[in-house]
N, C-alpha and C positions, 0 to 999 in steps of 0.2 A: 561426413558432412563438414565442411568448412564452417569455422565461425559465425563468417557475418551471411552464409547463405540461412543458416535459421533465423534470420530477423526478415519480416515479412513488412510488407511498405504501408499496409492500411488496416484498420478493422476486419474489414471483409476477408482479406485475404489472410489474413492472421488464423481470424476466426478459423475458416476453412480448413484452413492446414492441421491447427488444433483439431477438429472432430475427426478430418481425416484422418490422421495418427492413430490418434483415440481407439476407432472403431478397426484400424488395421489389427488393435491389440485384445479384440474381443470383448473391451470394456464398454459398460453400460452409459449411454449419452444420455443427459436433459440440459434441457436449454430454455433459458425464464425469462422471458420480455422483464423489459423494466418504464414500457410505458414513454420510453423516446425513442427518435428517427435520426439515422443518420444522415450526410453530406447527398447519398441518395436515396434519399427515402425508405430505407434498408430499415426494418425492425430490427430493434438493440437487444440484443440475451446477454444473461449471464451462462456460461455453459459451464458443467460438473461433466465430468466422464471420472468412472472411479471401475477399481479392476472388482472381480466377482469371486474369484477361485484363490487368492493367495488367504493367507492366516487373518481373521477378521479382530484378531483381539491387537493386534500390532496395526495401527494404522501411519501414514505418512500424509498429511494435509499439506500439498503445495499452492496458496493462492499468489492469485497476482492481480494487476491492472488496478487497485483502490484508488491507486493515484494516475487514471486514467491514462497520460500521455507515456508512464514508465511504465507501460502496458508492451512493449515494442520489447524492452530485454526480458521481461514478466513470461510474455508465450513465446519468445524465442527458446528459453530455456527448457521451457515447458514442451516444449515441441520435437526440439534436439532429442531430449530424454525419450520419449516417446516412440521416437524413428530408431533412436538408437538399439533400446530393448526392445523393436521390432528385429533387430536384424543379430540381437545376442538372444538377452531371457529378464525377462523384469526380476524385480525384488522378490523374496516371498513374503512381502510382508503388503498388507492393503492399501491403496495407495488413494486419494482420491484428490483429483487437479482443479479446482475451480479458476477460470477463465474468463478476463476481464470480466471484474466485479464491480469496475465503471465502464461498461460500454458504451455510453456518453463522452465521459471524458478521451476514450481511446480513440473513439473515431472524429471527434471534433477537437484531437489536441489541444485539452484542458487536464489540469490535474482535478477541478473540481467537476462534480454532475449537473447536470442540468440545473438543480436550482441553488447552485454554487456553494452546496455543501463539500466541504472536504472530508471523506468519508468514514478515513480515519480518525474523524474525531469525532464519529455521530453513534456510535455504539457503546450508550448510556446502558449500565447497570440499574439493577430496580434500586430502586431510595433515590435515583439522581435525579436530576433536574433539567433540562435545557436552555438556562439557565447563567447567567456570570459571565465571566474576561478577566484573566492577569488584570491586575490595578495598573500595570505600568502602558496595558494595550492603548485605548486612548488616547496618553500623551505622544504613543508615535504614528498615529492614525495618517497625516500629512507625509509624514515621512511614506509610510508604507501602503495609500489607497490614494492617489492620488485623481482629483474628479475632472481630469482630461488628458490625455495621452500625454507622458510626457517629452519635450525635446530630444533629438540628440545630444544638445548641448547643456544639458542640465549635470548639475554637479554630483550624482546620486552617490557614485564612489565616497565623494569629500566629505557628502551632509551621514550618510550612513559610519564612516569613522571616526567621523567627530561625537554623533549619537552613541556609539558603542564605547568610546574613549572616556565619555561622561558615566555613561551608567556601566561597563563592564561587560563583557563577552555573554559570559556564561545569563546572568542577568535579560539581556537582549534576549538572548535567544530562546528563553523561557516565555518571555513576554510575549516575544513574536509568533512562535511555533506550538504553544501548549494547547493552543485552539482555544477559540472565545465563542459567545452566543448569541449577545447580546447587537452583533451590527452585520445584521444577515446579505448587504451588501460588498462586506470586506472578504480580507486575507484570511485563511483558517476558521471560518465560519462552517462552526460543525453540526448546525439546524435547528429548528424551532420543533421537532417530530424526528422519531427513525425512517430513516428514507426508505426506499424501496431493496435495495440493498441489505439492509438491517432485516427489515420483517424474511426477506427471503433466506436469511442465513439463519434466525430464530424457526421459521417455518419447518428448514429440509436437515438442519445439523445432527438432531434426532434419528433418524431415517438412518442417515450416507454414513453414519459414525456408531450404528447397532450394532453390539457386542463389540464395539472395542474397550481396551482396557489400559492401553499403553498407546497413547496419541502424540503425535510431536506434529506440529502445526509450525511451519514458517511461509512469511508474506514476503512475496521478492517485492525490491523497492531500487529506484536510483535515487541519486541523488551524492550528498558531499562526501568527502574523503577519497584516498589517492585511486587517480583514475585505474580502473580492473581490478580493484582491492576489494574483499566480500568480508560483510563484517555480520556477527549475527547481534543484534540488537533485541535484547530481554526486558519488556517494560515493569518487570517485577519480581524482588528478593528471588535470589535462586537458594534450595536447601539445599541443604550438604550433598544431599543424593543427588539431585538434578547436576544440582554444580559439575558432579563427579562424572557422571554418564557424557556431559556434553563434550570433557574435558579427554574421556575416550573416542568420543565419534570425530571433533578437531582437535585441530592445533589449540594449545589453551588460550594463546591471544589471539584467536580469534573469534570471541564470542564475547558482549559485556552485558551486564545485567543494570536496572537503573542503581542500584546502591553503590555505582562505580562512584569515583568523583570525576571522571573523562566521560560520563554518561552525556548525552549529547542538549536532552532536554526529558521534563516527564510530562504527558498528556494530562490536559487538565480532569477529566475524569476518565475514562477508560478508550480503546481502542477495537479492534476484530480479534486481537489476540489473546482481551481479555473476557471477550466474551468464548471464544472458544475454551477457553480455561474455563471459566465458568458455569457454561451453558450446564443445565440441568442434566445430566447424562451419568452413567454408572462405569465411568473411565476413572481410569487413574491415569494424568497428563504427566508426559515425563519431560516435556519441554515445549514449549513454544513461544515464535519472534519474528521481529521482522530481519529481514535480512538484505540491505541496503549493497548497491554494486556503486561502487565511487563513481562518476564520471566526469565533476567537475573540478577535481586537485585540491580540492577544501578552498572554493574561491567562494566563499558566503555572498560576495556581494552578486554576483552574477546570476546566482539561486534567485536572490529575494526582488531585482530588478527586472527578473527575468516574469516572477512571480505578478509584482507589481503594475508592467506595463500593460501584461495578458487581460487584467483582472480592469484597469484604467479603459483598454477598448471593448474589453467586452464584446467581440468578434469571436463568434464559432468558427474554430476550427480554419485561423488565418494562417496558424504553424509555421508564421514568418515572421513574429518579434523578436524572434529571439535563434 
């Protein structure tokens, strides 16, 4: 298979290819409405295929789509894999694929879900809150949610280096990306409740992840850093052990944990990664992250304009601002 033939043009057809694989390989299929429709009327799932007969104590958890519209390299990857140990021998170790986990966002080209949470930031821990915003969110509200489309000819490059020029890189992007709660019509608005998504991962994690004991969980993501570069992004202290294990399965710079000081940003309270680390279960986790494909050269402003104008019209699934 050709690279870019595993990237598939829509939802539907994503979807499709995903189960087909799936069940080419004997693996057990579910598929969970999440209570929206797509472009045709098409009922949205999350879908889980996970194999049945490899070693149950070694699990491998690949999710994708959280961020709906990077749902496109999310089941590409996912699909390849699939096809591929159709036509070798899978892992022996248990593998299980969850499948656009925004099917919303995937099929109406949105990173956020229907009710414009971003999903990654909506998988609150017990004691949290739903709750707060960075102190600095706020002062860049104008910058970053702008309340009508904005021009071609707007300065957004100027006014964004000027803003970061003032308050400092690392700063911004704390402010900007840590997810807030408190302005349930902006950017990084991680929800006022766990979305539908949340309660189904608390629901089946139980289940899909019995008798394992050694889990390594990573969420494919795009986004910044050098175009085709995969980086595994860790939201929390790695121990010695973990450190070491990962440092055998990669390349050692290729994985960074938040106690980096190149660490990109930290979530303002927890993400899916740390719930799966978490979640109430008799595993022992030996790793888990998201793991981000560059595809835009580290051009920040392109990200956040690109973010800003989606979010400005407010158009499902227009896939043509940007």
């Amino acid at each position: 298979m050709s690279k870019s033939s595993a990237f598939s043009e829509d939802y539907a057809t994503a979807r499709n290819r995903f189960r087909e694989a799936a069940a080419g390989l004997g693996w057990r299929l579910e598929a969970h409405p999440v209570g929206a429709r797509g472009p045709g009327g098409e009922e949205l799932t999350v879908d889980a295929a996970y194999s049945t007969l490899a070693d149950p104590e070694k699990v491998l958890v690949l999710s994708s789509g959280l961020h709906g519209l990077e749902e496109f390299f999310g089941s590409a990857l996912q699909t390849a894999l699939l096809e591929e140990w159709a036509s070798s021998s899978p892992p022996e170790v248990k593998c299980l694929f969850l499948h656009g986990l925004n099917p919303f966002g995937f099929a109406w080209l949105r990173r956020c879900n229907e009710d414009n949470i971003d999903l990654n930031r909506n998988f609150l821990l017990d004691g949290d809150s739903y709750k707060g915003a960075p102190a600095a969110y706020p002062g860049l509200d104008e910058l970053l949610n702008p309340r009508q489309p904005p021009s071609r000819s707007e300065p957004f490059k100027l006014k964004a280096m000027w803003t970061i020029a003032r308050r400092g890189m690392p700063a911004f992007r704390q402010a900007v990306a840590a997810g807030q709660y408190d302005f349930p019509k902006r950017l990084f608005f991680g929800g006022a409740a766990p979305s539908r998504t949340f309660q189904l991962m608390n629901e089946k994690l139980g289940s899909w992840l019995q008798g394992g004991r050694h889990v390594v969980h990573i969420d494919l993501h795009t986004g910044l850093g050098p175009k085709g570069v995969c980086k595994l992004l860790i939201d929390y202290p790695l121990s010695e052990d973990q450190r070491t294990r990962l440092a055998e399965w990669y390349v050692a710079d290729s994985f960074e944990s938040c106690d980096s000081s190149d660490f990109a940003y930290v979530v303002l309270f927890a993400d899916l990664n740390c719930l799966v680390e978490f979640h109430d279960l008799p595993a022992v986790l030996v790793a888990g992250g998201s793991k981000p494909m560059g595809t835009t050269g580290g051009k920040l402003d392109i990200v956040f304009n690109c973010a800003r104008i989606r979010a400005a019209f407010g158009v499902q699934g227009s896939g043509k601002l940007c």
